[in-house]
Structures are given as structure tokens and as C-alpha cells.
C-alpha positions in Angstrom: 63.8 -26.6 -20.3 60.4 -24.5 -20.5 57.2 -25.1 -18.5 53.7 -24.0 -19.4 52.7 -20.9 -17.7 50.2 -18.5 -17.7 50.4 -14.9 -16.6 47.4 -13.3 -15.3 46.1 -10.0 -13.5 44.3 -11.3 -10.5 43.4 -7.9 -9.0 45.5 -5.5 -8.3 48.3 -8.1 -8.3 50.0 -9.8 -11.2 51.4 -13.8 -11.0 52.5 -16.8 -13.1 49.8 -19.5 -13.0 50.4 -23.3 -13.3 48.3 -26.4 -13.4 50.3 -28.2 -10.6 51.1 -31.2 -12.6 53.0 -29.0 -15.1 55.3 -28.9 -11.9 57.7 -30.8 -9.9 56.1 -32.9 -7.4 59.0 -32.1 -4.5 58.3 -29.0 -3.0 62.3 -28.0 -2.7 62.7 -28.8 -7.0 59.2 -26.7 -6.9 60.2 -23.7 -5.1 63.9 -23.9 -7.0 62.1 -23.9 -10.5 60.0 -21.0 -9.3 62.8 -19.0 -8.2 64.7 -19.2 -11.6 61.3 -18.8 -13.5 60.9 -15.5 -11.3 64.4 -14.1 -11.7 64.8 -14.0 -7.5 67.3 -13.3 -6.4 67.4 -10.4 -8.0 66.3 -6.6 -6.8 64.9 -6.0 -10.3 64.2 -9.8 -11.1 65.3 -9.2 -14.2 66.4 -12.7 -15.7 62.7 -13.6 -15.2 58.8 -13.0 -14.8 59.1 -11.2 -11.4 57.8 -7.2 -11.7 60.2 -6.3 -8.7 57.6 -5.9 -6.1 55.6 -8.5 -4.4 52.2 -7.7 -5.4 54.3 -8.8 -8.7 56.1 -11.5 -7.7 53.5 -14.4 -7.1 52.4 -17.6 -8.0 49.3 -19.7 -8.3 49.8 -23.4 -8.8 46.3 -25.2 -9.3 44.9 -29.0 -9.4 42.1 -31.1 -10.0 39.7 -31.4 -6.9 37.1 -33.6 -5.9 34.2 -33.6 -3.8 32.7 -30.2 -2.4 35.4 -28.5 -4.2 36.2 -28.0 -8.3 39.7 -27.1 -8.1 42.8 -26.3 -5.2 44.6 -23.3 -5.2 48.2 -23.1 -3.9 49.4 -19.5 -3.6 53.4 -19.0 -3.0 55.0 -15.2 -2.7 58.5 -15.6 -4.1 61.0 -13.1 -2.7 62.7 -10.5 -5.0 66.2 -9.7 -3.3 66.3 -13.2 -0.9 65.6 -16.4 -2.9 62.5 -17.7 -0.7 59.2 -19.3 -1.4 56.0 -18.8 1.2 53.3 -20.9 1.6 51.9 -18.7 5.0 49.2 -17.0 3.5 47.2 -16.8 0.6 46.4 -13.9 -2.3 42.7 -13.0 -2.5 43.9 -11.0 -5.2 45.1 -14.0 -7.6 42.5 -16.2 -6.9 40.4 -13.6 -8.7 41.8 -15.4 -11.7 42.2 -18.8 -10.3 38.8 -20.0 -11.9 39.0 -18.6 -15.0 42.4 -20.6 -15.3 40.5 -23.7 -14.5 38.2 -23.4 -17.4 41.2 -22.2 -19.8 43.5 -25.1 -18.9 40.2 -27.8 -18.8 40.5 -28.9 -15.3 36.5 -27.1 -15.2 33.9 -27.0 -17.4 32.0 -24.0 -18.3 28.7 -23.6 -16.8 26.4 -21.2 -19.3 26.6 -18.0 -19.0 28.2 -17.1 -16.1 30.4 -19.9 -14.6 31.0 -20.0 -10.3 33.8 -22.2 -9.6 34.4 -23.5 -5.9 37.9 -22.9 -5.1 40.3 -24.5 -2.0 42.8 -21.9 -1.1 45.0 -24.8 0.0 47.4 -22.2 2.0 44.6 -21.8 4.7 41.9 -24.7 3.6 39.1 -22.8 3.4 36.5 -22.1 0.5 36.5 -19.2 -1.7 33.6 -19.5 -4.5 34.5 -17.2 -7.9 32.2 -16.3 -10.1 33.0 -14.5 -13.6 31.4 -14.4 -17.3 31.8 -17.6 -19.9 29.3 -16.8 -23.0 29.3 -19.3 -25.2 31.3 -21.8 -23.0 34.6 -19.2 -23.2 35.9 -17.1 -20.3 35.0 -13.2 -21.7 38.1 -11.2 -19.9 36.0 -7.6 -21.2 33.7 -5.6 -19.8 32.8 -2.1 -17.8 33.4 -3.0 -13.9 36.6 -0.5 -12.7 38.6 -1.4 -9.6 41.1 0.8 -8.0 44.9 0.5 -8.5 44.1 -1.2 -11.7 44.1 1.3 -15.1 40.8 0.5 -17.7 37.9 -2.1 -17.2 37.5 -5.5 -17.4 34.6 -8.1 -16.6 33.2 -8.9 -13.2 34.7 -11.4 -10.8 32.8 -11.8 -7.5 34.5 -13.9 -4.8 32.7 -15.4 -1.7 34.6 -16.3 1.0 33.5 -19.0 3.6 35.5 -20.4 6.7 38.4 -18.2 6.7 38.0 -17.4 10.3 41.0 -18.0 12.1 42.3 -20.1 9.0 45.8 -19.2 9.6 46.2 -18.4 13.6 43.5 -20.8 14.5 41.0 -18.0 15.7 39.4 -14.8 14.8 41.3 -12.7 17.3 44.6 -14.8 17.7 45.6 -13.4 21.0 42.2 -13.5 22.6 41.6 -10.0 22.9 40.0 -7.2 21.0 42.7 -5.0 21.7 46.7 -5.6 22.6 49.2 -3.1 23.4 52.9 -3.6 21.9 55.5 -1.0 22.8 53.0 1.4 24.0 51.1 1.1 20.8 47.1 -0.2 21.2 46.6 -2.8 18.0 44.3 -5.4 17.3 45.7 -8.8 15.9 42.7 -10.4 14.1 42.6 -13.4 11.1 39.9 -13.6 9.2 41.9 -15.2 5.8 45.0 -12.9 6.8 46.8 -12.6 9.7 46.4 -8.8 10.4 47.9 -6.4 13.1 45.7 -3.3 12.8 47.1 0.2 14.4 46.0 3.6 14.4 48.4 6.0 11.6 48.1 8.7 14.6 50.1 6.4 17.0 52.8 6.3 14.4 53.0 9.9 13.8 51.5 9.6 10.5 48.3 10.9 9.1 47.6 8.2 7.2 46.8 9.6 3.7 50.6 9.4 3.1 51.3 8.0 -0.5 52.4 4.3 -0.6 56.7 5.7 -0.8 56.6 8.0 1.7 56.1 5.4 4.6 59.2 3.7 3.6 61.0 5.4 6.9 58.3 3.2 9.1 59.9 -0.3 8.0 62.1 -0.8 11.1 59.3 0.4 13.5 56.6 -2.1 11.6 59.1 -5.1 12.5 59.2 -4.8 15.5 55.6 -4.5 15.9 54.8 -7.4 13.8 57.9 -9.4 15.5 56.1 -9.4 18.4 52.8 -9.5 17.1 53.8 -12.6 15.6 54.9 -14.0 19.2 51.3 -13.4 20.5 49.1 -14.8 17.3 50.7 -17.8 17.4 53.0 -17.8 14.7 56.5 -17.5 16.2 59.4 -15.9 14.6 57.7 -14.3 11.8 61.4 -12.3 10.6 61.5 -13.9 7.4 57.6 -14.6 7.0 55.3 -12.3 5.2 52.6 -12.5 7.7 51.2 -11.1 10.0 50.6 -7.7 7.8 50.6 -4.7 9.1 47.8 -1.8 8.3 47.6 1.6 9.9 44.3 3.4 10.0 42.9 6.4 10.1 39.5 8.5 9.6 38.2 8.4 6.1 38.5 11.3 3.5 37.1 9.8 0.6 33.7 8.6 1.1 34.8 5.4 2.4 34.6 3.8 5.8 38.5 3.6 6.9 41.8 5.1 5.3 44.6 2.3 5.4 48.3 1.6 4.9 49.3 -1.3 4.7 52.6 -2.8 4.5 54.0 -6.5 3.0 55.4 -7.1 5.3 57.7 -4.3 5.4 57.5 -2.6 1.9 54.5 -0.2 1.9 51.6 -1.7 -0.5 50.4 0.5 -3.3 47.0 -0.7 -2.2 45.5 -3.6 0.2 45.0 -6.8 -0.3 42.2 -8.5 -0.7 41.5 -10.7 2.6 44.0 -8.0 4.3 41.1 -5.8 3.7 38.6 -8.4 4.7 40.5 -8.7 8.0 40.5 -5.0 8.8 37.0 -4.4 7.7 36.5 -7.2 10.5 38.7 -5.7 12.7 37.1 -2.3 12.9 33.6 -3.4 12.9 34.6 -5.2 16.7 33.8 -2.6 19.8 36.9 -1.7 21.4 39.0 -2.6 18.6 42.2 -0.1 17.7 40.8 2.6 15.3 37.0 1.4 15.6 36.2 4.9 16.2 37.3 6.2 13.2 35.3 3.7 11.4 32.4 5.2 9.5 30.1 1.9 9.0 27.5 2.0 6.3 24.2 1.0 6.8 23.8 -2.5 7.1 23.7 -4.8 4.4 25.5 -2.4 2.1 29.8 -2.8 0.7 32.1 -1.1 3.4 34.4 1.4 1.2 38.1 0.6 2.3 40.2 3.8 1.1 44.0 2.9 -0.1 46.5 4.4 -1.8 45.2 3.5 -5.4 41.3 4.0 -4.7 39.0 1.7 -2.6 38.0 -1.0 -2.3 34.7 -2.6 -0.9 34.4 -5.7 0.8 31.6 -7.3 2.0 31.8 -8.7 6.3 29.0 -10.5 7.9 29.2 -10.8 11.5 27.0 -13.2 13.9 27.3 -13.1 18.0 30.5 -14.3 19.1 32.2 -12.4 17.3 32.1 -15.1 14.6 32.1 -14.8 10.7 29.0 -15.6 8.6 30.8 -14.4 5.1 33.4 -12.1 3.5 32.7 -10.8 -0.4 34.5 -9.2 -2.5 34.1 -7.7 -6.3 37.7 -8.1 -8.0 38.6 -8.1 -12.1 41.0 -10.2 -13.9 43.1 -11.1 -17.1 44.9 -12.8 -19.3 48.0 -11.4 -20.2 49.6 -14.4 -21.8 49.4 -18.4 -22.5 52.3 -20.0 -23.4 55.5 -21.1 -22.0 58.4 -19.7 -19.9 62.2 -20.5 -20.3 63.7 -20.2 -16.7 67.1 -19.1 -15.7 69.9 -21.6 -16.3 
């Protein structure tokens, strides 16, 4: 058996794409298929696609859409060492490449120049528009733009995010408050595209400019944070869900606005997601919020630099009374890696 499949860059993450009819229709044959195509379980993954990580270990399935919409997006995180599927959350990092897909496999047209295709993130229905280069009618993968975490240059993608308030939890800030406190520790829960829990570095006993494998010895004091986070957003018992992630903050050092951590959901992330950052950024800019004063906002209208472990990256939030979100942007790269098809595990 093989299965057309297309492996992209999206980001700073990397994930087997599929046009959704190239797929079982039953969601448990799905998510089987997907395991065997990914080599879970596995702590290496190596009988199959997986990288043996999670920003490696992901999947876009997309389809046909109609009216305001071109095409939907289904994002699944496969496990690496348990054999599970998620559908909680979305990847703002592989819809990067969820347009150009569209145009490769047919399921869009090309639209001159520069192509913007309007883009359901099924996992938390709300809109995301890409936009990326297509000269001559093709998608052009090249070009100068550099994003942290990812090594060399490729052509522009900019995503516009509308209506991801509160598009997992229901609300902006899940619990009704700016801030909570949780075993003595002051956090704000917030979902703006991600389900969040936001924590000053300091409060963990960390600095917060800790490389990405150093804050391994945090995982059991992150669970039960986001254990009973998860209790008070509204999603119940998160132990075997990726979300809410958890990011720790602390004063930038780099020019930026915020230093993070973040961790998915336990292992620390070599850099942040991209609606994790969205959902900070949002976080922070909130009075009160945990870590807001070591935010260093930049003058309205301009990117807000969030610092990571791999570089920074800059997000766009807009904010109206309420709180309530306006819009979220974002400047991402993607590319294709390969087009063909993959053989999975027997």
C-alpha cells in the first residue's frame, strides 16, 4: 500500500501533507494509517516519516472548501513514544505551507503574482488567510526572507489570522481572569488560537534564557501546572492532551519584547509556536497579566519581537476594548521537501 504525501517545512516545524481524499474517510483507519506512516510508536520513529520530536511529528490533511473559504485545514500531532493522534489544537507553523499545497495538488488556482489563499483551520474553525509568491502561475519556494530556528532563506509567507479568540476554550481569557494563581504560582491562562498558560521563569527558579535541554528537569512541575490549568480553562483532564501549553517568561535580552520557554506539552520546544506566540504576545500586552511587566511593548503599530531559543520571532496582536482581538499576523517561510508517495509500516 502507498499513499500520496507530501512533506513540507511549514516554519520552524516539518509534517506530511495530504489532500484529505487521498485518506481514509473513518477517522480511527485515519489516525491508524497515520501512525504507521509516522513510525509511532516509536522513540526514534524510525520505521517512518516522524523526526523524533513533535515539532516533527505532524500532519496536515487538506480539502476542497466552499464559500468564504478556498480550502480546510486539519492539523493532527501524532505521538512519538504513545501511538496517539490529536485533533486539540492547531499548528500555525504548518499552515505556513497549507496554501502553497493547495495550488501544488490543484484544489486552488494561482492568482498572478502573489497568490492569498483563505484557509479553515478546521481544529478551531476559524480563518487564517496565507499569502506567498506564484510567478508565472507556480509556487516559487526561493527567496531572501530568514526566520529564526530555520537555517538559509526562503520566500515570504504572511499569515493573517482572524477569529481565533477563544477558538479553543471558548474565550480570550478561559478562566475569566487576567491573572490565576496555581500552587502558589501567579499565571495567566489566555486562547487566542492556543490554549496558553503563561508564567514568569523567576517563579520557577529559572532565568529564562536557559537553552531548550536544560529545562528538561521542569517536566513534572509543568504538569501539574497545566493539569490544573486545564481544569480551569475548560478543557478537563488534559494528561494525555497536548494543550494547554505552557510558556515561561522573562525580561528580554535580545532586542525583543519577552524572552520565552515554552514547552509541548512537556518536552521543552526549540522555539515557540506560532499562535503559542500569538497567545503570549496577547497575554502580556493585558494589564495585570503574569510577566506584563517585563514586557517591553514597541511602539504601536509596529511587530512585537518574541525572543526563543532559536531567535525571534515577531507577531503582529491588535487589541480593541474588551479585551477583544481585532487580528493576529505573522511572517513565516516554507518548503517543499518532497512530492511523491510514502510506503507505511506493515
Amino acid at each position: 500500500m502507498s499513499v500520496r504525501c507530501m512533506l513540507m517545512r511549514g516554519g520552524t516545524s516539518k509534517g506530511a501533507y495530504f489532500v484529505a481524499s487521498d485518506l481514509p474517510a473513518d477517522p480511527a483507519e485515519r489516525d491508524d494509517l497515520l501512525l504507521r506512516i509516522m513510525g509511532t510508536p516509536d522513540p526514534r520513529q524510525l520505521d517512518g516519516l516522524g523526526g523524533a520530536q513533535p515539532v516533527t511529528s505532524k500532519v496536515a490533511i487538506v480539502s476542497p472548501a466552499e464559500g468564504d473559504r478556498d480550502v480546510d485545514y486539519l492539523f493532527l500531532q501524532v505521538g512519538i513514544e504513545d501511538a496517539t493522534v490529536s485533533d486539540r489544537q492547531t499548528c500555525g507553523n504548518l499552515l505556513a505551507g497549507v496554501g502553497q499545497f493547495a495550488v501544488e495538488r490543484g484544489l486552488v488556482p494561482a492568482r498572478g503574482d502573489r497568490t492569498s489563499v483563505r484557509v479553515r483551520m478546521v481544529n478551531t474553525d476559524s480563518i487564517a488567510v496565507a499569502t506567498f509568491a506564484t510567478p508565472g502561475g507556480r509556487v516559487d519556494y526561493q527567496g531572501t526572507t530568514a526566520i529564526s530556528g530555520v537555517p538559509g532563506t526562503a520566500a515570504p509567507v504572511e499569515l493573517e489570522f482572524t477569529g481565533t479568540e477563544g477558538s479553543v476554550c471558548g474565550s480570550l481569557l478561559p478562566t475569566g481572569n487576567v491573572v490565576d494563581e496555581i500552587g502558589g504560582i501567579p499565571v495567566t491562562c489566555v486562547d487566542n488560537g492556543m490554549p496558553v498558560v503563561v508564567a514568569r521563569a523567576a517563579d520557577f527558579g529559572i532565568t529564562g534564557y536557559e537553552a531548550a535541554d536544560e529545562l528538561t528537569v521542569l517536566a513534572d512541575r509543568i504538569q501539574e501546572l497545566r493539569l490544573e490549568a486545564g481544569k480551569l480553562m475548560g478543557l478537563g483532564d488534559v494528561s494525555g492532551a497536548s494543550v494547554p501549553k505552557t510558556t515561561l517568561v522573562a525580561a528580554p535580552r535580545d532586542g525583543g519584547a519577552i524572552c520565552t520557554r515554552t514547552f509541548i506539552p512537556l518536552r521543552p520546544h526549540p522555539s515557540i509556536g506560532v499562535l503559542g506566540a500569538v497567545s503570549v504576545v496577547t497575554a502580556l500586552m493585558l494589564d495585570g497579566a503574569a510577566g506584563h511587566e517585563l514586557f517591553a511593548a514597541p511602539p504601536p503599530g509596529s511587530p512585537v519581537g518574541v525572543e526563543h531559543p532559536s531567535g525571534t520571532l515577531e507577531v503582529g496582536v491588535e487589541l480593541a476594548p474588551g479585551p477583544r482581538v481585532v487580528r493576529s499576523t505573522v511572517l513565516r517561510t516554507a518548503r517543499k521537501l518532497f512530492d511523491g508517495t510514502v510506503f507505511p509500516r506493515p
